[in-house]
C-alpha positions as a printed NumPy array, in Angstrom:
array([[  0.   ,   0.   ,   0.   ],
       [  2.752,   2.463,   0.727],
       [  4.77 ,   1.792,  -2.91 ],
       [  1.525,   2.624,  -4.115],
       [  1.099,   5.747,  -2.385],
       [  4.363,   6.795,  -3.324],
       [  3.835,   5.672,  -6.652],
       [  0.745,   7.977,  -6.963],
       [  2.734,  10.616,  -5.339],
       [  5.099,  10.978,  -7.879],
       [  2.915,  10.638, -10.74 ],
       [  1.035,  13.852,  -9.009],
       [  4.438,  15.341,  -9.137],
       [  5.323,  14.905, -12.5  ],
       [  1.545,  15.69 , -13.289],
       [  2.159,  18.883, -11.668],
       [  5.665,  19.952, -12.772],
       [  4.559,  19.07 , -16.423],
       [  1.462,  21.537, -15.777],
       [  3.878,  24.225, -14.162],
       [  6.362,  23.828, -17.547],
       [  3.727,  24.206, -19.442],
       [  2.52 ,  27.813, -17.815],
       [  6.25 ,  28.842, -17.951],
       [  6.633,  28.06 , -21.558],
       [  3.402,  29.865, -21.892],
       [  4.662,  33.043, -19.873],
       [  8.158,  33.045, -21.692],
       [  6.271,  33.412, -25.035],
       [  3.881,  35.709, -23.824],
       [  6.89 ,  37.426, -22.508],
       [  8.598,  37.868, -26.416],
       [  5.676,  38.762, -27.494],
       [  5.15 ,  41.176, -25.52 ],
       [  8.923,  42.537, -26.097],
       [  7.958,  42.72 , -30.027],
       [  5.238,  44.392, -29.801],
       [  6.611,  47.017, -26.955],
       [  9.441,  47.29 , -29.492],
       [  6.902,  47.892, -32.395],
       [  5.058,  50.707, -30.523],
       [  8.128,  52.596, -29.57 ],
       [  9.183,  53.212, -32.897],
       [  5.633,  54.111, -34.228],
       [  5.885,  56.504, -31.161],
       [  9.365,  57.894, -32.226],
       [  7.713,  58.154, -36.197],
       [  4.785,  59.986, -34.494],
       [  7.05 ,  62.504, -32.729],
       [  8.773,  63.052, -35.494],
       [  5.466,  63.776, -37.846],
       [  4.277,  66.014, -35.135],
       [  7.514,  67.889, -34.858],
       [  6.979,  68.527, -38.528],
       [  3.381,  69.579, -38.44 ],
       [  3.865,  72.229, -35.665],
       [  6.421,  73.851, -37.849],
       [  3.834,  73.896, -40.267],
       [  1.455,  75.159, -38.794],
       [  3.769,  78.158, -37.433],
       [  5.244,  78.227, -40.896],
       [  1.653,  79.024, -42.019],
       [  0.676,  81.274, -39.029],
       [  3.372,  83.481, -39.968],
       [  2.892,  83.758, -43.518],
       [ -1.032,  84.401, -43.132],
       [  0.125,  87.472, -40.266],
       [  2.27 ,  88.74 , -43.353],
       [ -0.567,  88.726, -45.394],
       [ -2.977,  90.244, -42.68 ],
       [ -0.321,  93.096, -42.307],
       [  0.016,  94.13 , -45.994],
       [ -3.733,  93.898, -46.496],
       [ -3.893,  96.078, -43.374],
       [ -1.587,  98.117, -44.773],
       [ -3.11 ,  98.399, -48.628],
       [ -6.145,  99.266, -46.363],
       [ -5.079, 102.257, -44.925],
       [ -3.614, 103.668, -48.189],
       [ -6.915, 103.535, -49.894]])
């Protein structure tokens, strides 16, 4: 009765430890994908940055031209 105990105990155990591999496999892929992806969004972020670095000059670019053109009609205003 006891070898058979024992017998049952460590088929639990490997039961188990299988079962706990398994979840760490699990986690270590989760883990890489996670890394890829994490990867993946900081770059898009950097590219975003970048675009949006490029649009405020833009817009200032076109702020200041449109002021210029307020100005000289403001100007051709008051000569007529």
């Amino acid at each position: 009765m006891a070898k058979k105990n024992q017998k049952n105990n460590n088929n639990n155990e490997s039961i188990d430890l299988s079962a706990l591999e398994s979840k760490v496999d699990q986690l270590i892929e989760t883990v890489n994908n996670l890394t890829v992806e994490n990867e993946a969004l900081r770059q898009q972020q950097g590219a975003l940055a970048i675009e949006r670095a490029d649009l405020i000059e833009k817009t200032e670019l076109a702020r200041t031209r449109v002021e210029a053109m307020i100005s000289r009609l403001k100007s051709m205003e008051a000569r007529s």
